[in-house]
KEKE-3310 file (N, C-alpha, C; in steps of 0.2 Angstrom, whole numbers, plus 5000, padded with zeros to 4 digits):
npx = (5473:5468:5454:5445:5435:5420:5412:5397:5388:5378:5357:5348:5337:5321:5323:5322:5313:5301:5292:5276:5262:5259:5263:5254:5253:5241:5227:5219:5202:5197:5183:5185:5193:5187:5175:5183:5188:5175:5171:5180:5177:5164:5164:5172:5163:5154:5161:5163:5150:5148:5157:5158)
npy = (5513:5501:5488:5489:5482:5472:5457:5450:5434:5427:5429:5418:5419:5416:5402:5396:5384:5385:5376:5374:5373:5377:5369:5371:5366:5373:5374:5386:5394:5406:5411:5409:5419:5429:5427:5428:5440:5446:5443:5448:5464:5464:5459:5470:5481:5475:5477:5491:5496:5490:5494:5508)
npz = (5735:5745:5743:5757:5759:5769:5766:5766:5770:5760:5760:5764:5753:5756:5756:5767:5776:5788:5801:5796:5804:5818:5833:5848:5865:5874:5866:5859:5851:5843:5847:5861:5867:5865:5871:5885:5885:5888:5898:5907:5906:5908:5924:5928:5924:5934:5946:5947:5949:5962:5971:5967)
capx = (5471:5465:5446:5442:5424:5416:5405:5393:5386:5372:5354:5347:5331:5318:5324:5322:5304:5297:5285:5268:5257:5265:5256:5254:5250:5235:5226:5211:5199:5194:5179:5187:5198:5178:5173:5185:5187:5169:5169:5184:5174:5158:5168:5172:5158:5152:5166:5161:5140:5148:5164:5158)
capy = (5511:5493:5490:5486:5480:5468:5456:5446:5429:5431:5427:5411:5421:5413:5396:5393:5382:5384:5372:5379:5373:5376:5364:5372:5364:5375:5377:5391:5397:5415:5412:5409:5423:5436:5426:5430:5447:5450:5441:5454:5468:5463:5459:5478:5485:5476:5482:5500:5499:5488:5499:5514)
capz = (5741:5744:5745:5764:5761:5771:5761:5771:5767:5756:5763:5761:5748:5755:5754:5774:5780:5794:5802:5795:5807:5826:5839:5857:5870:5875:5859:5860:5846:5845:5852:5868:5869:5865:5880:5891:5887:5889:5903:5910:5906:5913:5930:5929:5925:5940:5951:5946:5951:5967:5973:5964)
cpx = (5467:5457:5448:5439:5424:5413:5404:5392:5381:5365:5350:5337:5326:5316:5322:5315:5305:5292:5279:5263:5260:5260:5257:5251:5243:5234:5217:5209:5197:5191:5180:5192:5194:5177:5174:5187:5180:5166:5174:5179:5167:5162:5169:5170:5155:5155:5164:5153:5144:5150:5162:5154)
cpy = (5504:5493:5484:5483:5473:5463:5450:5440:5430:5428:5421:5413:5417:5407:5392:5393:5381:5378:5377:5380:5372:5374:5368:5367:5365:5378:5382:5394:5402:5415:5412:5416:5430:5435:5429:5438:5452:5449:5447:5462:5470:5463:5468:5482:5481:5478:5490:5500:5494:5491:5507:5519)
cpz = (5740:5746:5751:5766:5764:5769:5767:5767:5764:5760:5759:5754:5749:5754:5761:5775:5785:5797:5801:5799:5814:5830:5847:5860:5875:5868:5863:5852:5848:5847:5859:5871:5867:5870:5884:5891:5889:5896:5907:5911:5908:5921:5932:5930:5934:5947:5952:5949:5960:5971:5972:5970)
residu = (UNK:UNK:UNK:UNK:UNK:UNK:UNK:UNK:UNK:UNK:UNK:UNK:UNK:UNK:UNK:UNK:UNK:UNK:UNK:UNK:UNK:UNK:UNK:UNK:UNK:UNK:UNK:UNK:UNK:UNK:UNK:UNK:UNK:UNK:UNK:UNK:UNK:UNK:UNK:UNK:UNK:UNK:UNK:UNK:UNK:UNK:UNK:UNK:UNK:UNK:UNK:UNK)
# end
């Protein structure tokens, strides 16, 4: 019987760069993304003593 197999291309090992540094258009530092979730969870809490 004849071999059927398949054989793939091989993968490039490694050898594919990427851009390292990806530029957005909105750049945010962690500190901004603590803020606003504490600012989220403060609004909540006062929903809760307001609504509640």
């Amino acid at each position: 019987m004849a071999d059927n197999r398949i054989s793939m291309p091989a993968g490039f090992g490694g050898l594919m760069r990427f851009d390292e540094e990806y530029k957005s258009k909105i750049m945010l530092q962690p500190i901004h993304i603590v803020a606003f979730v504490i600012m989220i969870i403060l609004f909540r809490v006062f929903l809760g003593f307001w609504f509640g």
